[in-house]
N, C-alpha and C positions, 0 to 999 in steps of 0.2 A: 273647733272654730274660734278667731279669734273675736270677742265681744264689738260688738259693731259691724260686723259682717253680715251680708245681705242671702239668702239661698239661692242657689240657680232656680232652683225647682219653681214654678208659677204656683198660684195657692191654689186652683183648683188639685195638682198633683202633690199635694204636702201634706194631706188629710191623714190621720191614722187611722186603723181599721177598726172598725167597730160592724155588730149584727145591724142590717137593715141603715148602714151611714149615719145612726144618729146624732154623731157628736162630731160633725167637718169640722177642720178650722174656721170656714167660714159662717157656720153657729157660733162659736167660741168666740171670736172678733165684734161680731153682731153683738152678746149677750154683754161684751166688755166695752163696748163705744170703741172700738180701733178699726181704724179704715181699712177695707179690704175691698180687693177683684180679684178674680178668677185669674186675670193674663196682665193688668197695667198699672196697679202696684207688687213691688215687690214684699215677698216676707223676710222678716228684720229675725236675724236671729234669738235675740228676747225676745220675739212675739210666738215665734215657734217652742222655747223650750217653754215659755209660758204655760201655754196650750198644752204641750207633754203633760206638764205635773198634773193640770187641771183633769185631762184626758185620766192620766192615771186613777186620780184622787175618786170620779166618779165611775169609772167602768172597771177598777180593780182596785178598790179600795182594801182588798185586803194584802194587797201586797208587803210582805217583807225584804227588807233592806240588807241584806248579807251577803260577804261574798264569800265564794264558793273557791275555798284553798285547796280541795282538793276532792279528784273521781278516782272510784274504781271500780272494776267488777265484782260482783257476790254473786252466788246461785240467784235464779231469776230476775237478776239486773242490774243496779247499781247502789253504790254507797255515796252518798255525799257529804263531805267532813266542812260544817262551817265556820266560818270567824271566832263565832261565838262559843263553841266548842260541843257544837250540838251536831248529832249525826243523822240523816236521814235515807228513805231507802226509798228507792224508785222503782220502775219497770221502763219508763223511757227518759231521758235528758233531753233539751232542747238545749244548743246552743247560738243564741240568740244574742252574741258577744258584739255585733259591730265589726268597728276597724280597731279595735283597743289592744290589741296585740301585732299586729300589723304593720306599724308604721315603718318606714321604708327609708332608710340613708346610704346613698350611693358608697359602694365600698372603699374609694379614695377618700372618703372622708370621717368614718367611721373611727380612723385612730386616732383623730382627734379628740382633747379632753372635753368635759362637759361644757367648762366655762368659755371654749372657741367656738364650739358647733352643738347644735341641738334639731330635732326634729320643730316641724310648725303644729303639730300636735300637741305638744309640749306649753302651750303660750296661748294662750287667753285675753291677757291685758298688754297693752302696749309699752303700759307709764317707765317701764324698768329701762327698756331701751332708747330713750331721751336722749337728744344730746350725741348719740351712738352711731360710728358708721357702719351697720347692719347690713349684710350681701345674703340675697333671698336666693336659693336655686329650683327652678322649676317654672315651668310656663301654662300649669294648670290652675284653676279655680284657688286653692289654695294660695300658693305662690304668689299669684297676682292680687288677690284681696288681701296680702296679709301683709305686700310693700305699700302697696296705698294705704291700710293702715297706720300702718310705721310713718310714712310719710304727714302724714295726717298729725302723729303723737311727735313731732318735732324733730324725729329721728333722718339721719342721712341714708337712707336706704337705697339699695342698689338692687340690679335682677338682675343673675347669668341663667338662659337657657340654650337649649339645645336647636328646638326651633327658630327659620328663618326671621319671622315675625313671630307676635303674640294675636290669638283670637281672643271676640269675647262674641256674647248672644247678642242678636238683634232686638232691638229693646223695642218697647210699641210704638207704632204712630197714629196719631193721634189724626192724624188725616189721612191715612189709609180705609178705602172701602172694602166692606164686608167683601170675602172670598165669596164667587161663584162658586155655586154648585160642581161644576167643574175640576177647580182649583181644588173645594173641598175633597173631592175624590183624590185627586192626584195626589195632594200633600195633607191627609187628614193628620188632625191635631189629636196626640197620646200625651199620655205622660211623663215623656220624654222626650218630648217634642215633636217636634211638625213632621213629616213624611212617613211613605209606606213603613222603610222599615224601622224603623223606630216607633210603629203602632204594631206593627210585628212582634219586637221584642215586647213592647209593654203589655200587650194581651195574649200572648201565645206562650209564655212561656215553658208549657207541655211539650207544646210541637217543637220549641227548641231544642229540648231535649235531645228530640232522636234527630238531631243532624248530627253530621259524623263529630267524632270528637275532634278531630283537626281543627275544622271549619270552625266548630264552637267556640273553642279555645283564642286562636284568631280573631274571631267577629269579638269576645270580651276582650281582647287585648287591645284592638283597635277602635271599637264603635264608641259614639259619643266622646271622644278626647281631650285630650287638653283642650280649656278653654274657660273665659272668664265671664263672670254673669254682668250683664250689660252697664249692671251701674256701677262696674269697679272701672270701666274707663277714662273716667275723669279724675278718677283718682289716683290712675297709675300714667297717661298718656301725656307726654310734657312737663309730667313732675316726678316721676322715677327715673335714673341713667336706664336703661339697657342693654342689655350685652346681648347680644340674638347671634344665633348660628354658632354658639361656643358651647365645648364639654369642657369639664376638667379633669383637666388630666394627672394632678396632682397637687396636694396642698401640705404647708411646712408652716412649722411657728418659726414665727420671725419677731424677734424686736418684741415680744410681747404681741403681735398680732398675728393674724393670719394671713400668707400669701399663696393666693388661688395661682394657678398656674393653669391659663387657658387654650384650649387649640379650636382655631377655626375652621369652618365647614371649608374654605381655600386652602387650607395650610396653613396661615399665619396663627403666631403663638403672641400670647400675652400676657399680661399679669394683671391681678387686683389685690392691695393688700384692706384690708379690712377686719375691724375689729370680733366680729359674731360670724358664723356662719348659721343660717338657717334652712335644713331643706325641707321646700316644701315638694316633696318627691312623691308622692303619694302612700300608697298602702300595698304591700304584696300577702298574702295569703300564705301562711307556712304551719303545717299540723306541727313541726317540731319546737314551735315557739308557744304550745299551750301546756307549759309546763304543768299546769291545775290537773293535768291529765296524765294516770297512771301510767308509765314505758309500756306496759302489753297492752294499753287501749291505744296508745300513741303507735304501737305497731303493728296494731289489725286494722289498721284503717286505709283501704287502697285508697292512691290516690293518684292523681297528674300535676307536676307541674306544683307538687307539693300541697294542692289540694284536692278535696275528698271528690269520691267518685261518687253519686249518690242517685239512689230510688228516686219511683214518682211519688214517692212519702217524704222524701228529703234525708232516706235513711243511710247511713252510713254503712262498709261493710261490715261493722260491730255491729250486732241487733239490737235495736232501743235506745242507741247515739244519732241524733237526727241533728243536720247544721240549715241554718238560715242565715240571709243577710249576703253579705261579700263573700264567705265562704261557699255561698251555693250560685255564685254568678257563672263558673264554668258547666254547674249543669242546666241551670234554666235560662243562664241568659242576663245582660247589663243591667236588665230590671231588679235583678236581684240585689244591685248598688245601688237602690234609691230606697225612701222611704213607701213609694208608688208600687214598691212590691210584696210589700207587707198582706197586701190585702189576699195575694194567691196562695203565698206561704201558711198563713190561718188559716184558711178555708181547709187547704189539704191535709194539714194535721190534726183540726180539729177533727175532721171526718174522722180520721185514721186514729184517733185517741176514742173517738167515740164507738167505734167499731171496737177498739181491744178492751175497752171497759164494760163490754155486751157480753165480750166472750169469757171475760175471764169472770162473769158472777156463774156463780154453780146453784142450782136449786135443790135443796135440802129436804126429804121429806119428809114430813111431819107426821108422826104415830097417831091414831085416834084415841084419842082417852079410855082410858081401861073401862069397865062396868062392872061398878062396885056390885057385886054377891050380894043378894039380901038374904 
């Protein structure tokens, strides 16, 4: 996310998990003097990685900072080869990676060199694109907070998407009456938002599970979609061009720049020439992009749709490769792309680590001391 970017998520749903909730964001905010609500401020993304470290620092303070070049199999588990050149041996891996292998650029634009086109992954700070006329593609949360950024850092920024318009979240109001009892029922509030099923996905995600895999697949494809967090509206509506209802269909360097070539939802074609392409396209799921991972673990790993098929342990068809995060969104469900699902993925595996650490202690018996002969 780029610096200065707000989260969809309301801060009630932005908590990490901890035993018994003890460390919410909104302890963390309290204990720091920074204003917080549950639903009518937003969290500022420095307020959030803030609270990471802090998070970290006290409830795993032993953590090590390494990264993990490379898996593979051994008799009874795994090997892990680190940065540092030190080796370690497991019986299970979490991979608890995120979107950090992920990132997703539509394949008409992929031939592009670095210096025309990059992912919004990629970009943190604004200041380098100054001055710049910058062309965003994508009409989700990304996309749209990262032209109103641009826009904001002096930059001439543009957005082609594919949708007719762009959504964003309904932001609070401040003279709306509490929800009936009623209302409460009909559209109760998760953590992923307001209605049945999005309190569905957010708390069920067991019972997601065993819906057919079609259906699942589908429901993560489509539910919760593009769309922008309320207070990127002012930042994008009136002072970004936009190009709505256009794909492209292809792009060429021209002149030293890029020219987008666009086809409309009617038929009409058009052009943009522009200096950056940025897509903010989001993130797809692919076991063959985690190169960290040995070819014969990369190829015991059933999967759909290029990602894994997985247990109610989150276990992989490898035994003792378990995936969280985005990678487990096709089997439990949208929740699994937020931070708000953290809390089921813990719970399950700690069980499930505490269980194999029961069974694998062995009880040894102990001789009775001899009687010395007098």
């Amino acid at each position: 996310m780029p610096k200065g970017m707000m989260l969809k998520s309301d801060g009630f749903a932005s908590n990490l998990h901890s035993p018994g909730a003890e460390f919410t964001l909104k302890k963390y905010c309290v204990e720091r003097g920074i204003p917080y609500s549950d639903t009518t401020i937003p969290v500022s993304l420095a307020t959030f990685c803030s609270y990471g470290v802090a998070f970290q620092e006290r409830m795993v303070p032993e953590l090590e900072d390494r990264y993990v070049q490379h898996v593979s199999r051994v008799p009874g588990g795994f090997s892990l080869h680190l940065d540092n050149g030190e080796t370690l041996r497991a019986r299970h891996v979490i991979l608890a990676i995120g979107i950090s292998h992920f990132d997703y650029v539509p394949e008409n634009l992929r031939h592009l060199p670095a210096e025309f086109c990059s992912h919004s992954f990629a970009h943190h700070h604004m200041e380098p694109f100054k001055g710049r006329h910058i062309t965003v593609i994508g009409g989700g949360a990304s996309a749209l907070g990262l032209a109103g950024l641009l826009r904001d850092a002096d930059c001439d920024s543009h957005l082609v998407a594919r949708a007719a318009e762009v959504t964003f979240h309904s932001g609070p109001d401040p003279d709306e009456k509490a929800p009936s009892l009623w209302q409460r029922i009909r559209h109760p509030r998760s953590g992923l938002g307001p209605g049945m099923r999005s309190r569905f996905y957010a708390d069920a995600p067991n019972a997601f599970r065993y819906l057919p895999e079609k259906l699942r697949i589908e429901i993560v494809r489509t539910a919760l979609g593009p769309s922008g967090g309320w207070t990127t509206r002012e930042k994008v509506i009136g002072r970004v061009p936009l190009f709505l209802g256009r794909t492209i269909e292809r792009a060429e360097i021209k002149d030293g720049q890029v020219l987008l070539h666009m086809l409309g939802q009617d038929g009409s074609r058009s052009e943009l020439m522009t200096e950056h392409v940025i897509a903010g396209t989001g993130f797809r799921v692919d076991m063959d992009r985690l190169q960290f991972l040995a070819p014969e673990i990369r190829a015991g790993i059933k999967s759909v749709h290029r990602t894994p098929i997985l247990s109610s342990t989150f276990e992989s068809s490898v035994p003792g490769l378990h995936f969280v995060g985005i990678a487990a969104a096709n089997s439990f469900g949208p929740v699994m792309r937020f931070a708000f699902g953290a809390g089921f993925a813990a719970e399950r595996l700690t069980a499930l680590l505490k269980k194999s650490e029961s069974r694998s202690r062995v009880s040894v018996p102990v001789a009775e001391p001899a009687t010395l002969a007098k």
